[in-house]
N, C-alpha and C positions, 0 to 999 in steps of 0.2 A: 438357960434355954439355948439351941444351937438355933444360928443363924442359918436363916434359908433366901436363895436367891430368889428372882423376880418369877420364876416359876413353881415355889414351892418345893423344891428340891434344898435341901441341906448342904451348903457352902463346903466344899471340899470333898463333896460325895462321890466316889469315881464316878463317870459316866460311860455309856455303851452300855451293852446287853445286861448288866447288872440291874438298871432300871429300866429295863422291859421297854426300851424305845427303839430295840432293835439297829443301833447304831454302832457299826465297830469302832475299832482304834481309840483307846482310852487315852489316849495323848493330845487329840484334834483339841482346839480351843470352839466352845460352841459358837456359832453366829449370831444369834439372837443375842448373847450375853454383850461380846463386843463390841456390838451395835448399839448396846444399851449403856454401857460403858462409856461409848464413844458419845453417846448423845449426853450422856448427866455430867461430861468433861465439857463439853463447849456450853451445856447450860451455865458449871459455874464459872466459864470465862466471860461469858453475858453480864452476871450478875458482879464479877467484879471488875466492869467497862468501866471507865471514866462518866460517863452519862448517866449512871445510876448514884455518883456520887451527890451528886446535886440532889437527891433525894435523900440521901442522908445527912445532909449539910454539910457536903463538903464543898471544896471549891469547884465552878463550873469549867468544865473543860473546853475543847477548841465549837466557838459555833458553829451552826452547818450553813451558814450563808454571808458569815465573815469572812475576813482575811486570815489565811493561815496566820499561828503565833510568829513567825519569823519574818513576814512578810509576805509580799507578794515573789514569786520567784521570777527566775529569766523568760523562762515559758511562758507564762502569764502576763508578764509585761508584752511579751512581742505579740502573742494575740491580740490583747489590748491596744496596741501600735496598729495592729491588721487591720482590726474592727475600726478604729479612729480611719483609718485611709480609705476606709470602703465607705464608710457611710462618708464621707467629704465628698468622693468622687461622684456617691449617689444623689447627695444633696446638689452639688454641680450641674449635674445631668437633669434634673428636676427642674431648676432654675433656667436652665435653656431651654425647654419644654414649655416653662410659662410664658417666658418670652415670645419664643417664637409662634406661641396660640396666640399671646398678646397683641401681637404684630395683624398676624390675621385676622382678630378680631375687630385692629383700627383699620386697615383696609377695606373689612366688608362694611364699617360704618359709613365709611367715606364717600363707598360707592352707594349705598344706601339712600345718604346724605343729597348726594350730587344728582340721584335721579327723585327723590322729592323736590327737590326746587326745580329743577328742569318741568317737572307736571305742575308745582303755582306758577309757572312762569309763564305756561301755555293757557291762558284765558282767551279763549275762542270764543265766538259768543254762541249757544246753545250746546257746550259741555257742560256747562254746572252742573246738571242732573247725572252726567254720567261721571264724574267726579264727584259727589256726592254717593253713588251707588258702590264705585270701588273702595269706599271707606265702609260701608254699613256691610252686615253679614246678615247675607240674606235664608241663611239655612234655619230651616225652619224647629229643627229636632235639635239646637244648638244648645238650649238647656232648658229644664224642665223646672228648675228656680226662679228662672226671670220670670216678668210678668208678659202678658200676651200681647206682643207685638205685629201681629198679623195684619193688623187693618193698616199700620205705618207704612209694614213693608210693603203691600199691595198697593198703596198710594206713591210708595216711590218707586217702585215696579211701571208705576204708568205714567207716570211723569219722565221717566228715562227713555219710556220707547217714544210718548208724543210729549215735547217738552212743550210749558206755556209762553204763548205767542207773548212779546212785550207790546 
């Protein structure tokens, strides 16, 4: 039986006008063919990759998230050196950041600190109530989980405007 290509036409058949496809010059190489050509060429260079050997039990080739077989190269080491100096510098840079929030954060304690005791220090006689008042939260929509604090706060509501005589 004569072989025929991917179109049904018989393998060595001249081409052009002879098969009624209205195309001159019987020397062109068709397009179609060596596109087809070209494509069943790099399928069997797929199928004879190193990657498929591992499927046939052969030995596995280079992995894709190792180390190349020879090593690492020089390229890759100075990256590697790049990367190492930028994250130190980053980490540096980080480190002084906490620091310096650190810092700020023992200063606003301090001062903090230093006007709490400044207000126990100041026992005047008929502040209690209003030192008592600047600790308690008097807002009323504060949360809807506590329980009902309204008659407390209204009692020290009026205790702070007329405090009790001793």
């Amino acid at each position: 039986m004569a072989e025929l290509d991917p179109f049904g036409a018989p393998v060595g058949a001249p081409s052009g006008p002879a098969l009624g496809n209205g195309v001159a010059g019987a020397g062109e190489e068709d397009p179609a063919a060596a596109f087809l050509a070209q494509q069943e060429s790099e399928i069997a260079g797929i199928e004879n990759d190193e990657a498929f050997a591992i499927l046939d039990g052969g030995a596995p080739g280079p992995q894709p998230h190792g180390e190349p077989p020879g090593g690492p190269d020089a390229n890759s080491r100075k990256q590697e050196a790049e990367w190492k100096e930028k994250a130190i510098k980053e980490l540096e840079e980080w480190y002084a950041r906490q620091d310096e929030q650190l810092q700020k954060t023992k200063a606003n304690n301090r001062a903090a600190e230093e006007a709490f005791v400044n207000d126990i220090d100041e026992s005047s006689p008929g502040t209690e109530w209003e030192r008592v008042a600047r600790l308690c939260d008097f807002n009323p929509k504060s949360s809807k989980q506590a329980k009902d604090v309204s008659r407390m706060r209204s009692v020290l509501i009026s205790l702070k405007q007329a405090p009790l005589v001793h």
